[in-house]
C-alpha positions in Angstrom: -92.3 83.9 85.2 -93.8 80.3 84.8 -90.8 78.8 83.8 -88.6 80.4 86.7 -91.4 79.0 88.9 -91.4 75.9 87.1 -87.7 75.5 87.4 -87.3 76.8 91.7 -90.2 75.2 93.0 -89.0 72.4 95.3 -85.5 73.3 93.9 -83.6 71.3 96.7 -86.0 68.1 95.9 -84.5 68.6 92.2 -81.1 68.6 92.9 -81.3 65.9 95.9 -83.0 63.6 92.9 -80.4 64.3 90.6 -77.8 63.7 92.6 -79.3 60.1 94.3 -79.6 59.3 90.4 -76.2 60.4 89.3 -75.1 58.4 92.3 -77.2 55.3 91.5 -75.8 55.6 87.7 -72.1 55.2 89.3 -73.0 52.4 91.6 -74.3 50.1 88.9 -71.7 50.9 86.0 -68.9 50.2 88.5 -70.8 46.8 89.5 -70.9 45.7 85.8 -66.9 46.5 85.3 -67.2 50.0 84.2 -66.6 53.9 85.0 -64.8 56.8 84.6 -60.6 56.1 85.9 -58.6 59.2 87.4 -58.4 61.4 84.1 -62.1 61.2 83.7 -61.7 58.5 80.7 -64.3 56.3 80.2 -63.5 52.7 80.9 -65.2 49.4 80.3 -63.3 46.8 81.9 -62.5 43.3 80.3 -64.2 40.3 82.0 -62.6 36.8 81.3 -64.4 33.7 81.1 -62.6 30.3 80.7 -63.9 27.0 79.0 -61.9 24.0 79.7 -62.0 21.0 78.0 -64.0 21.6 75.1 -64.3 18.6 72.3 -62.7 19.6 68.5 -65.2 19.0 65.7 -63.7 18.1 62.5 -65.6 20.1 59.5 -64.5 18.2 56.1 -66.5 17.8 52.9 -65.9 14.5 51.2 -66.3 14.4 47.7 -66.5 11.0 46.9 -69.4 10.5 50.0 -67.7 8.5 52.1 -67.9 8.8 56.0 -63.7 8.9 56.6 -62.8 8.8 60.6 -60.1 11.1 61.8 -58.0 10.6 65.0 -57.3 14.2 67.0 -54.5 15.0 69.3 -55.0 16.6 71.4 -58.6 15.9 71.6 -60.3 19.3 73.3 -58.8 22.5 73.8 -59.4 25.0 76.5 -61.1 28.3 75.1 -60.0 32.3 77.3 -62.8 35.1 76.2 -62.2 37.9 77.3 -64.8 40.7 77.1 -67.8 42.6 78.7 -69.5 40.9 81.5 -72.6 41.0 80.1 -71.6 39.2 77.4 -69.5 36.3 78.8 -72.6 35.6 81.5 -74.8 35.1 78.2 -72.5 32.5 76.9 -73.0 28.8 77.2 -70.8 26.5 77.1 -73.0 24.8 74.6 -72.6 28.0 72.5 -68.8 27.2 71.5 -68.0 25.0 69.2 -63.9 24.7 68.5 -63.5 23.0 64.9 -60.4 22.2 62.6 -61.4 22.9 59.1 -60.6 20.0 56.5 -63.2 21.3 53.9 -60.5 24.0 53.0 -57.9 21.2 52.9 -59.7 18.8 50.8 -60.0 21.5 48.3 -56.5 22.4 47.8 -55.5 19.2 47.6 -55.5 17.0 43.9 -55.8 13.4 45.1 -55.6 12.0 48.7 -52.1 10.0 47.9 -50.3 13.5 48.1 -51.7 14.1 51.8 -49.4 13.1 54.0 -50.8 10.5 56.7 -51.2 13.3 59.8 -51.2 16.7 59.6 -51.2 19.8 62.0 -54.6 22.4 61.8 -55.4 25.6 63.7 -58.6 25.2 65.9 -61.1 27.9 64.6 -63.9 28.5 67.2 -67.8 29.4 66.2 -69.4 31.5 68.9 -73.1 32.4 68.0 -74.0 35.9 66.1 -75.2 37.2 69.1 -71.6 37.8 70.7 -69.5 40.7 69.8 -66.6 42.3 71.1 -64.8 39.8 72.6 -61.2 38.4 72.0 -60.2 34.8 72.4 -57.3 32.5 73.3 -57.4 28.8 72.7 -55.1 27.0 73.6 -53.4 24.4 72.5 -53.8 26.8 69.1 -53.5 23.6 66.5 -54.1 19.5 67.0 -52.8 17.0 65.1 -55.1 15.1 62.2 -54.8 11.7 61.1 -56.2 9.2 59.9 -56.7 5.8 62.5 -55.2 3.2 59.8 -51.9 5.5 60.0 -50.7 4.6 63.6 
């Protein structure tokens, strides 16, 4: 009899509380870009956050130590995430870092004279450990590399 007592007493406070909390639950996960749709699917809804104008690193690895300058065109690129939005509104702008890879190149090549004097590299993009579950767009995609004695 405890339990039944425990359960009924103040039954419509209960069910008034449940509801208002149920109710609450909705409000918010529709205000962060998420909820159930029509068919009772769960849906999480993408957020897109643009970064315009963003400077290209160049990552190389010179053997012989030497401090080699290299000439990019197009010089930044403009970066399109796309995910949550709490995790785009933790993102800096400071936190991107678009890069073309020259290490890799250097590697695969056997003496400079075979490189030719510019070449065209895809733009990689770091984003810290922290963000997951996004998908990206840079655009342009690649930039031209040369050197600035080759005009």
């Amino acid at each position: 009899m405890a339990l039944k007592e425990y359960l009924f007493h103040n039954f419509w406070a209960k069910l008034l509380s449940v509801l208002f909390a149920t109710l609450l639950w909705l409000v918010l996960s529709f205000g962060q870009g998420e909820g159930l749709n029509g068919n009772g699917v769960w849906l999480r809804s993408s957020h897109e956050k643009v970064f315009a104008n963003l400077p290209v690193h160049v990552l190389r690895r010179s053997p012989d130590g030497s401090n080699r300058r290299f000439v990019l065109d197009p010089t930044t690129v403009t970066i399109t995430i796309k995910g949550s939005a709490m995790v785009l509104n933790d993102i800096q702008v400071g936190d991107i870092k678009p890069f073309v890879n020259l290490a890799e190149r250097a590697r695969t090549k056997t003496s400079e004279s075979k490189q030719s004097a510019s070449t065209t590299n895809q733009v990689y993009v770091y984003l810290p450990p922290t963000v997951s579950s996004v998908s990206m767009k840079v655009e342009p995609p690649s930039v031209t590399v040369r050197r600035p004695d080759t005009d």
